[in-house]
PASEBA-1860 file (N, C-alpha, C; in nm, 3 decimals):
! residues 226
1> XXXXXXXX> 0.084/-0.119/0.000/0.000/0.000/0.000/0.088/0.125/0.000 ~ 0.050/0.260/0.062/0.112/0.371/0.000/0.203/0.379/0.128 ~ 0.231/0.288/0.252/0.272/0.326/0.360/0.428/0.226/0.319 ~ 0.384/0.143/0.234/0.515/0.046/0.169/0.585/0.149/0.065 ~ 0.502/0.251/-0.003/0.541/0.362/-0.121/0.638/0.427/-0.051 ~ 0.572/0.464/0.069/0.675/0.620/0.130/0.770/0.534/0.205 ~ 0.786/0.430/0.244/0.886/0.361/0.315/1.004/0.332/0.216 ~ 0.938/0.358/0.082/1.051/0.308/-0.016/1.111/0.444/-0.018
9> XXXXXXXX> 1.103/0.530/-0.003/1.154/0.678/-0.038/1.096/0.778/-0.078 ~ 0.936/0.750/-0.156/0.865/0.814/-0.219/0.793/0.860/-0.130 ~ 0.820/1.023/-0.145/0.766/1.116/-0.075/0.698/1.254/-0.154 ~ 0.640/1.239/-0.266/0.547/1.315/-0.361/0.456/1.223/-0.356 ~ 0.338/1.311/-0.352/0.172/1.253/-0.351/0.204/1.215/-0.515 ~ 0.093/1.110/-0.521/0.053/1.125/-0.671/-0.002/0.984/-0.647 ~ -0.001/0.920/-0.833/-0.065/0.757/-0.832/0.025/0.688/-0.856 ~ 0.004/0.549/-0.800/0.121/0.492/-0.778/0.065/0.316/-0.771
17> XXXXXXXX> 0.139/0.216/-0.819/0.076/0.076/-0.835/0.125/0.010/-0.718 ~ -0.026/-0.053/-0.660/0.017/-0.135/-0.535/-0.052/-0.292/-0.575 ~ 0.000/-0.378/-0.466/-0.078/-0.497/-0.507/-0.139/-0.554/-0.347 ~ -0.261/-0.526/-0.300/-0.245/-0.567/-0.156/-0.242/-0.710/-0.115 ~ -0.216/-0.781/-0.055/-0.252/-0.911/0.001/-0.381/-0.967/-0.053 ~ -0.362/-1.076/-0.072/-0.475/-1.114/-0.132/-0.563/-1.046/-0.214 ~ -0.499/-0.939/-0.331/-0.582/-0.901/-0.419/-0.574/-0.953/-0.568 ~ -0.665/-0.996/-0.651/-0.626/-1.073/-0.729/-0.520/-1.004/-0.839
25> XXXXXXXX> -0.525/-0.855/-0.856/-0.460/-0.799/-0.939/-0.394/-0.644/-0.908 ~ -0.279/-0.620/-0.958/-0.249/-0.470/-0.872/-0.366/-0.340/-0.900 ~ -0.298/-0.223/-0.820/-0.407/-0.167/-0.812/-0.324/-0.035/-0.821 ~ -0.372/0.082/-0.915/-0.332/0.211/-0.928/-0.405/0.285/-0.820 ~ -0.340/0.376/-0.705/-0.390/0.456/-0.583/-0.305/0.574/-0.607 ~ -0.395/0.643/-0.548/-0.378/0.818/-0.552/-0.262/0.814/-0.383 ~ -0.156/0.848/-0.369/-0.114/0.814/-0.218/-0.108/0.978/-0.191 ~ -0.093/0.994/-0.053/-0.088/1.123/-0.018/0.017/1.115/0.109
33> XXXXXXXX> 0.128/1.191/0.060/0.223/1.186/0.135/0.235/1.320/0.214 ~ 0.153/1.399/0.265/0.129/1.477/0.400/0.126/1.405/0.508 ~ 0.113/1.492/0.604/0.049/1.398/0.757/0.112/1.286/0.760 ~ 0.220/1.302/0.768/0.348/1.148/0.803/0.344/1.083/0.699 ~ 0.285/1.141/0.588/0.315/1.047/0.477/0.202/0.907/0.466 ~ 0.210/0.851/0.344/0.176/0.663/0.316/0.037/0.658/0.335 ~ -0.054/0.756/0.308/-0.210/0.706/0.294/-0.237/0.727/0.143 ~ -0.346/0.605/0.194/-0.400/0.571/0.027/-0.565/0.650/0.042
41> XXXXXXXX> -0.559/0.721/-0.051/-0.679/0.765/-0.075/-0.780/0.679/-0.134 ~ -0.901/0.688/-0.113/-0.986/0.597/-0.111/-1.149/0.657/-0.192 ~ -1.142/0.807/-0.136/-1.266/0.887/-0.178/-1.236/1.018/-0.180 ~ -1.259/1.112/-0.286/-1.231/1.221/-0.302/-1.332/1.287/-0.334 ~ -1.387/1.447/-0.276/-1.495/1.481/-0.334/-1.442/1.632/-0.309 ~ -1.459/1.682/-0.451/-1.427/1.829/-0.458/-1.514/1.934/-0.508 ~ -1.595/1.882/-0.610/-1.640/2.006/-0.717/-1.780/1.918/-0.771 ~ -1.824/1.769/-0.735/-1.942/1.787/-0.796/-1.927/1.698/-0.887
49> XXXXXXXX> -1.795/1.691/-0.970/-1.861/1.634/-1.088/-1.894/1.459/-1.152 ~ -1.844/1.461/-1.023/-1.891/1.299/-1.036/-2.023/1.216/-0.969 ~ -2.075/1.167/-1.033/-2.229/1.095/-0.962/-2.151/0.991/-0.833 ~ -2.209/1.036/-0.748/-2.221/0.903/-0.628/-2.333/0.840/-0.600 ~ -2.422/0.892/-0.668/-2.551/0.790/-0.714/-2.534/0.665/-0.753 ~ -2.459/0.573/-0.713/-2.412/0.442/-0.786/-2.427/0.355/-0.754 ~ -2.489/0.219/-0.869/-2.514/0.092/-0.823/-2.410/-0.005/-0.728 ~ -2.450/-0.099/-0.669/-2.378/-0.205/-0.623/-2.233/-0.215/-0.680
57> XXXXXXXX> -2.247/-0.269/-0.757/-2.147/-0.296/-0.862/-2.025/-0.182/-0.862 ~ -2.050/-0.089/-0.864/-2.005/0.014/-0.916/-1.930/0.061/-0.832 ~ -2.006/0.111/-0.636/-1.897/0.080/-0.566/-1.824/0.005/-0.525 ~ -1.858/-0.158/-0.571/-1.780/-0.252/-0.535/-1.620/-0.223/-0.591 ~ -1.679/-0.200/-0.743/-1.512/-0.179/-0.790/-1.424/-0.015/-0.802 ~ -1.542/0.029/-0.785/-1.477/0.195/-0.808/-1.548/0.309/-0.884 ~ -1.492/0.406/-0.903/-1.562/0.458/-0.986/-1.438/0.612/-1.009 ~ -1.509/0.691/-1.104/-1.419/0.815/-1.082/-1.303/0.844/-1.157
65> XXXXXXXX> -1.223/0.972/-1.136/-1.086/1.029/-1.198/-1.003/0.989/-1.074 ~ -0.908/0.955/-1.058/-0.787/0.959/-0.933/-0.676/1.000/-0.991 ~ -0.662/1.023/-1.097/-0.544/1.056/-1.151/-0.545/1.206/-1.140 ~ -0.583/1.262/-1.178/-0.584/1.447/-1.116/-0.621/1.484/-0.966 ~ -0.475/1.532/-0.949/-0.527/1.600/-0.777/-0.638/1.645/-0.754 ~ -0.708/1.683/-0.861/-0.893/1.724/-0.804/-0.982/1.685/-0.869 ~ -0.949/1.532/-0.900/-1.049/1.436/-0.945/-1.120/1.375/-0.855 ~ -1.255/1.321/-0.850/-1.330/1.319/-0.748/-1.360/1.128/-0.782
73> XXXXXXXX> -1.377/1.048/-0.685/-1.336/0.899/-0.702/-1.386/0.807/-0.586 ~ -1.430/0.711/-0.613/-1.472/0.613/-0.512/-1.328/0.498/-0.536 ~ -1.235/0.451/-0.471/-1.153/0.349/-0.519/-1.234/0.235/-0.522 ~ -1.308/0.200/-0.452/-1.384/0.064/-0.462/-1.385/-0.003/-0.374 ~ -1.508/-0.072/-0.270/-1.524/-0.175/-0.178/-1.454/-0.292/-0.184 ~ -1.422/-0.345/-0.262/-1.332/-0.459/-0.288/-1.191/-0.420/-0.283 ~ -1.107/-0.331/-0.337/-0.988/-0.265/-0.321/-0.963/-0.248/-0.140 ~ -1.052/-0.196/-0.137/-1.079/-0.116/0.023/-1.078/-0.238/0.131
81> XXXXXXXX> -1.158/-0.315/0.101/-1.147/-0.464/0.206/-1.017/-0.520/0.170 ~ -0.955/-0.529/0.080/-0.847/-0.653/0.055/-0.693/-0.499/0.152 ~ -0.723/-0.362/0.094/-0.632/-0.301/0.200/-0.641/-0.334/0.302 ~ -0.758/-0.333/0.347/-0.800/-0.314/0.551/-0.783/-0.404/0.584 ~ -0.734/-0.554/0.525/-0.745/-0.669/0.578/-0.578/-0.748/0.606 ~ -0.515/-0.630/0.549/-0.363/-0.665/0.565/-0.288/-0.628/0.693 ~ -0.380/-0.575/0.847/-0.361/-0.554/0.950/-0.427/-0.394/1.000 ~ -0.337/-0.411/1.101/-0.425/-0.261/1.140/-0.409/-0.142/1.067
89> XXXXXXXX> -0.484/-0.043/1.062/-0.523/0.036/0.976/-0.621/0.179/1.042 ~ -0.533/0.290/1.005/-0.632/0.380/1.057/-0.701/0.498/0.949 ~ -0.800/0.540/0.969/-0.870/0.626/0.854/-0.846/0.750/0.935 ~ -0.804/0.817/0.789/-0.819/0.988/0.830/-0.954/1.050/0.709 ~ -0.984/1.176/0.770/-1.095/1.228/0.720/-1.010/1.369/0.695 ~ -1.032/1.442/0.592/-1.005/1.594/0.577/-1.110/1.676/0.496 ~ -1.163/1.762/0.590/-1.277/1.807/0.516/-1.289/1.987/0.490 ~ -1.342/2.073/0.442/-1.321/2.209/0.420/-1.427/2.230/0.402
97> XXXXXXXX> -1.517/2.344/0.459/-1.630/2.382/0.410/-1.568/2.554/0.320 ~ -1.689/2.595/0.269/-1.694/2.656/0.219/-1.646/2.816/0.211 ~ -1.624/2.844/0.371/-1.517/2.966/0.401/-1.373/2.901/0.401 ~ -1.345/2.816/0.412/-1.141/2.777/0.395/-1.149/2.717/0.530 ~ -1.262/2.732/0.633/-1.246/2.595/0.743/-1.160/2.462/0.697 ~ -1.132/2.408/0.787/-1.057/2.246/0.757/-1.079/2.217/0.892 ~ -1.141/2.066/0.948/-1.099/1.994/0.985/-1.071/1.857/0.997 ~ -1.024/1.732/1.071/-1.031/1.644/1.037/-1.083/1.538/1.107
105> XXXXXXXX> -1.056/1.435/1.131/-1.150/1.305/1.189/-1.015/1.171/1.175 ~ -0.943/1.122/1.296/-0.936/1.004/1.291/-0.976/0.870/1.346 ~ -0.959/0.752/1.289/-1.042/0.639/1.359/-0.915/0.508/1.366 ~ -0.915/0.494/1.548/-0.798/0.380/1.473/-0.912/0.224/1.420 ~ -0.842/0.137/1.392/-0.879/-0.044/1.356/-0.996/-0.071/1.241 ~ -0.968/0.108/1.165/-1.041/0.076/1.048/-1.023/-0.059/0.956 ~ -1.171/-0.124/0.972/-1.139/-0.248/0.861/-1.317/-0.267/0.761 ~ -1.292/-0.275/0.703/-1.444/-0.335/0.599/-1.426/-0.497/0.543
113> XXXXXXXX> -1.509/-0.490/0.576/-1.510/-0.707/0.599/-1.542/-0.712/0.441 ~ -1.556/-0.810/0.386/-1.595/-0.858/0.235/-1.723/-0.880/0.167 ~ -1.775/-0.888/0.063/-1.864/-0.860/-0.024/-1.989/-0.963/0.037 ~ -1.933/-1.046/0.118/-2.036/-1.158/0.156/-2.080/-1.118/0.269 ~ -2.017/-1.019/0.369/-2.043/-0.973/0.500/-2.090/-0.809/0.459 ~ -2.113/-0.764/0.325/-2.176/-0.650/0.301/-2.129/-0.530/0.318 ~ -1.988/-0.557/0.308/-1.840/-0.435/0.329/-1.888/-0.408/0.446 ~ -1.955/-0.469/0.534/-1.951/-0.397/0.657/-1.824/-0.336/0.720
121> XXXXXXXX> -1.811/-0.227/0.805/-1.728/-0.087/0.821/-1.715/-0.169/1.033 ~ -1.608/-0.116/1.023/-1.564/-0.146/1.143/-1.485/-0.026/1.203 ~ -1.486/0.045/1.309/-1.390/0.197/1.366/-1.349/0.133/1.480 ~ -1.265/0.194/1.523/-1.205/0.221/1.672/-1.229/0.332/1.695 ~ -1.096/0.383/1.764/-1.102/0.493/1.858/-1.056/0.675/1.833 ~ -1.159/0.725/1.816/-1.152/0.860/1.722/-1.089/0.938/1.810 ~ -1.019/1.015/1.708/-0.913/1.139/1.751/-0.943/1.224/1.668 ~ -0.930/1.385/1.673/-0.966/1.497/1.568/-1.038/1.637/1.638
129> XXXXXXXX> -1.079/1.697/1.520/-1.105/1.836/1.548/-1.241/1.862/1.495 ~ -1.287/1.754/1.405/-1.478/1.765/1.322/-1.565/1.706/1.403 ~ -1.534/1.620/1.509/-1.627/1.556/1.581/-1.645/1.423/1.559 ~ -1.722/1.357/1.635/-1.754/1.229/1.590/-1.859/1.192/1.522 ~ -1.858/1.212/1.353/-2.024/1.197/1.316/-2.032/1.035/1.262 ~ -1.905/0.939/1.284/-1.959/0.801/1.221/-1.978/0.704/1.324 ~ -2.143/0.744/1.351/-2.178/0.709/1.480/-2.320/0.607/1.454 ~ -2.364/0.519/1.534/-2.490/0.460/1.488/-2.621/0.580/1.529
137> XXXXXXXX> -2.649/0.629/1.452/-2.749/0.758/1.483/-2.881/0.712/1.543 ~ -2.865/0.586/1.604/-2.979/0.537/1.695/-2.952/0.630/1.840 ~ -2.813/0.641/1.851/-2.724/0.691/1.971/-2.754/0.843/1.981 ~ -2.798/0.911/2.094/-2.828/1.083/2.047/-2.763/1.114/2.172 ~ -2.689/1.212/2.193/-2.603/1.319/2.062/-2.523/1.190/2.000 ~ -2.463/1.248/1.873/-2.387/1.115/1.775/-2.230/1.111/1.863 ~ -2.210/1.153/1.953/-2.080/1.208/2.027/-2.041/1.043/2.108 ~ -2.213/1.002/2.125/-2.204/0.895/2.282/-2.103/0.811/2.204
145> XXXXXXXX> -2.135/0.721/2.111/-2.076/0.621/2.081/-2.018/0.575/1.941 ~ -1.904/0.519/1.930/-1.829/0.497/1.823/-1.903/0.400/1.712 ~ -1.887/0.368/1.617/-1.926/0.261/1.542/-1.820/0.178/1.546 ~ -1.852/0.027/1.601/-1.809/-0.073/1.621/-1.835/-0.226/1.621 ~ -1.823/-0.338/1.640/-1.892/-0.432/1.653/-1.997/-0.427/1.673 ~ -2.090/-0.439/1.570/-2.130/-0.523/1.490/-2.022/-0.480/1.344 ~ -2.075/-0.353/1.403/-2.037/-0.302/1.236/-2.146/-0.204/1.183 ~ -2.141/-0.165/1.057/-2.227/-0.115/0.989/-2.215/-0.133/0.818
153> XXXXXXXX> -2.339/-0.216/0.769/-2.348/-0.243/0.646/-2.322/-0.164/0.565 ~ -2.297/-0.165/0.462/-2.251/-0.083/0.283/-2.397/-0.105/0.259 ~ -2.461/0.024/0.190/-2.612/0.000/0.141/-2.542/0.124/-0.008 ~ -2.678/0.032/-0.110/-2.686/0.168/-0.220/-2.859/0.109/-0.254 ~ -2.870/0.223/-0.347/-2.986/0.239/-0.400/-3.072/0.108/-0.476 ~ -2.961/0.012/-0.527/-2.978/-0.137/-0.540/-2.988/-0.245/-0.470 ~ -2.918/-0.182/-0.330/-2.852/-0.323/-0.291/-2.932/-0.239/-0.106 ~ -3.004/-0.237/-0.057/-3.043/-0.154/0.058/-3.023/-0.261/0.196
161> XXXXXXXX> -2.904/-0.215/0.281/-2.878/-0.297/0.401/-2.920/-0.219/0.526 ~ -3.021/-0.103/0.537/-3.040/0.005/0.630/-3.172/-0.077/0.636 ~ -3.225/-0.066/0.803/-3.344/-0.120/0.801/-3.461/0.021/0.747 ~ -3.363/0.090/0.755/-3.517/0.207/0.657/-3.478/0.271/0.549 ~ -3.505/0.214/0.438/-3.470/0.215/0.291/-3.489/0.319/0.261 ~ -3.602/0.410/0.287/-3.576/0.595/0.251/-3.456/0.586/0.278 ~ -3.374/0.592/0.374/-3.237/0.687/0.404/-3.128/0.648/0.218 ~ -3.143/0.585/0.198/-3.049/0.562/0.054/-3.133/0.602/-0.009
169> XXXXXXXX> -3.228/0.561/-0.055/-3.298/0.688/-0.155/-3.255/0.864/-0.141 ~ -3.334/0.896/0.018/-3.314/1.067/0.051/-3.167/1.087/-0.015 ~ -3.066/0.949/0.062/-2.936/1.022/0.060/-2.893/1.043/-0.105 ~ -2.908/0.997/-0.170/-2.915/0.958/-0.335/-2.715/0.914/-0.302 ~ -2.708/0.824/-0.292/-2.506/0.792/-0.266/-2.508/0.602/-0.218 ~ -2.426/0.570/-0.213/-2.364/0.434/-0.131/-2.272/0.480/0.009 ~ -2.298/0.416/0.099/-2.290/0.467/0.225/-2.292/0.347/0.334 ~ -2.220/0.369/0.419/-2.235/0.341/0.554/-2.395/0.331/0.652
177> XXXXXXXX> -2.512/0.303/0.583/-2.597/0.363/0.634/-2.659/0.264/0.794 ~ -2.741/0.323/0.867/-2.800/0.302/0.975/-2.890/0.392/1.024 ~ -3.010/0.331/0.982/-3.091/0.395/1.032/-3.071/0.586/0.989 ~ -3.049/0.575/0.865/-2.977/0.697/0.803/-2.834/0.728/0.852 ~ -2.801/0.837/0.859/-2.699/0.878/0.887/-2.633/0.996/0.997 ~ -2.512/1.051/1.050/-2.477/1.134/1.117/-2.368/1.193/0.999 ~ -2.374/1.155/0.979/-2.211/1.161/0.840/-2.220/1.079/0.711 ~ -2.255/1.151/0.618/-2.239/1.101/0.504/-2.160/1.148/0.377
185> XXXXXXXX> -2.058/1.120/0.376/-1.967/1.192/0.307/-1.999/1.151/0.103 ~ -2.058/1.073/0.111/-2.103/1.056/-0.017/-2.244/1.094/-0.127 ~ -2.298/1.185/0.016/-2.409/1.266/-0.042/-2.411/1.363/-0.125 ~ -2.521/1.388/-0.176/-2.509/1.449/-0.304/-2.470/1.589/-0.316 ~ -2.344/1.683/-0.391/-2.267/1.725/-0.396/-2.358/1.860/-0.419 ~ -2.288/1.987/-0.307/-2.372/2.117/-0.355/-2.305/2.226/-0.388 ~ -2.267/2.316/-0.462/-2.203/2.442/-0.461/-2.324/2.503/-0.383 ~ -2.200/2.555/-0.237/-2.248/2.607/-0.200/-2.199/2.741/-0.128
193> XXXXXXXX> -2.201/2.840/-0.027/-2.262/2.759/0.109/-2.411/2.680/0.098 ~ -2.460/2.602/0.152/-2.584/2.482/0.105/-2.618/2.496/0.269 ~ -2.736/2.583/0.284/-2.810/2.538/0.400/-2.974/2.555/0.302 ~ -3.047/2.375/0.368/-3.132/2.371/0.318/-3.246/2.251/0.431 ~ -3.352/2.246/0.377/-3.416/2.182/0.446/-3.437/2.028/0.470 ~ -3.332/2.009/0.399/-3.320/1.850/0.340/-3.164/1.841/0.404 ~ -3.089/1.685/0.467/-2.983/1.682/0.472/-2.915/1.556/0.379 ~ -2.938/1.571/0.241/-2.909/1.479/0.138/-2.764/1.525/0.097
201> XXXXXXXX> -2.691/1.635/0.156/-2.564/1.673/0.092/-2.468/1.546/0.144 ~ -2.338/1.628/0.158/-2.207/1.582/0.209/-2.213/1.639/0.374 ~ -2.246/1.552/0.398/-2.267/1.585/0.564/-2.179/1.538/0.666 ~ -2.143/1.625/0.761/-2.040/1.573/0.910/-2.157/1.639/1.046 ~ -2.217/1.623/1.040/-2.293/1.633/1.154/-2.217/1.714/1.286 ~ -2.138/1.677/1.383/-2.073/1.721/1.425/-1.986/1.861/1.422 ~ -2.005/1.864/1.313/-1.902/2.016/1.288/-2.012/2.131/1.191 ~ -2.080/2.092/1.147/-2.160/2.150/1.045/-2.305/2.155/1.071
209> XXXXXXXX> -2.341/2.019/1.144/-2.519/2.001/1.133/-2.565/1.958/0.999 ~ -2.680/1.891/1.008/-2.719/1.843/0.915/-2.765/1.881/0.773 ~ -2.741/1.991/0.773/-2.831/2.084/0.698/-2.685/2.183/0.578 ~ -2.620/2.168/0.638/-2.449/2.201/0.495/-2.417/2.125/0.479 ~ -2.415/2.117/0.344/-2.297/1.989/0.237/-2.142/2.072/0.237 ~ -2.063/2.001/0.271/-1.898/2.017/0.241/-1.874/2.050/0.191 ~ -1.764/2.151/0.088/-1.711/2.173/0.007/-1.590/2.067/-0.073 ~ -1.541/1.981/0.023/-1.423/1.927/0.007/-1.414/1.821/0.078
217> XXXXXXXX> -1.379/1.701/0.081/-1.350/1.552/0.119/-1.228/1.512/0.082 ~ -1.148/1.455/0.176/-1.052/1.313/0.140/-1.027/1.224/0.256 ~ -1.081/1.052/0.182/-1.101/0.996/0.288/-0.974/0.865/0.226 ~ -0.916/0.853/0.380/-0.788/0.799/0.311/-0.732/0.673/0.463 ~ -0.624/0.556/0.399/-0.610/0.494/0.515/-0.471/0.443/0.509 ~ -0.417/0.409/0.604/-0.237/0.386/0.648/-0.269/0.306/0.768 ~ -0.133/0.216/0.739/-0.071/0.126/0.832/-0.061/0.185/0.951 ~ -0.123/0.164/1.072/-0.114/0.168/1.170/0.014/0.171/1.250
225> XX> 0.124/0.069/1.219/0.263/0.083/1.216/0.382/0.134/1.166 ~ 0.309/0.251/1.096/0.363/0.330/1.020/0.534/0.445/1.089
END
């Protein structure tokens, strides 16, 4: 992965061919060598112009530009499980709203289980400055509790693993969903500032409320032993 890239010497972001453990074939990743270097980007959302409206399929394998620093990209559920499954692993979040704010979100023992267990999403223990919005939103405020064992299913508009199927519709994206959402970083994209009565954008709950879509996303993950 990109934490084997920067260990080799390579210390410019860009794309770069990895092959993870048990993946059947290598894999071109966007790496981002800030912030200690060796994360693989995974989801990028900048400007809109890509649909995250997407079937099953589609996030299974990917979708998107990754080759331009402000290409906007799903790497793919399958890519994403065969990374997370090569040991520990932590996710960073970097987000910007619409005045030049930034902040971020980390989670350690990020892992997503496989296509048969429904990419279910697995977190540890969050560190950061946006809050905690990847939370089971059964939980109120989304602050109480982490998402953890069990997990939380991969749902899209085809494939619906939320026991209340509006929430992937409203959200129009593939997502982490439960019982809707606190954070949905794959909602539908707004030039904005975007305060509206609907929370179908790019949402962090925690730092924003439900009601502004993001300007900016990158969701990215590294070796824990880095």
């Amino acid at each position: 992965d990109c934490s084997d890239v920067f260990a080799d010497g390579n210390v410019a972001s860009g794309v770069y061919v990895i092959r993870p453990d048990g993946s059947p074939t290598a894999l071109s990743v966007y790496c981002d060598m800030n912030n200690g270097g060796g994360w693989t980007v995974f989801q990028r959302r900048r400007d809109g112009k890509e649909n995250f409206d997407r079937a099953w399929v589609e996030y299974k394998h990917g979708f998107g530009d990754m080759f331009s620093p402000e290409g906007e990209f799903w790497l793919g559920n399958e890519p994403l499980h065969h990374l997370t499954l090569q040991g520990n692993y932590e996710l960073r979040i970097d987000m910007e709203d619409f005045d030049g704010n930034q902040r971020y979100a980390e989670y350690k023992n990020f892992l997503v289980d496989d296509e048969e267990d429904e990419y279910q999403l697995h977190l540890g223990e969050y560190t950061g400055n946006a809050g905690n919005a990847l939370v089971n939103t059964q939980m109120s405020p989304p602050e109480e509790e982490a998402w953890s064992v069990p997990g939380i299913k991969f749902s899209t508009y085809d494939h619906l693993n939320d026991s209340d199927s509006r929430c992937v519709r409203h959200s129009r994206s593939g997502w982490w969903f439960s019982r809707c959402d606190s954070g949905n970083l794959n909602g539908h994209y707004y030039n904005g500032p975007y305060q509206a009565m609907t929370d179908d954008g790019v949402v962090w709950y925690t730092w924003h409320g439900w009601w502004y879509s993001i300007k900016s996303v990158v969701m990215m993950v590294r070796a824990d032993d880095l």
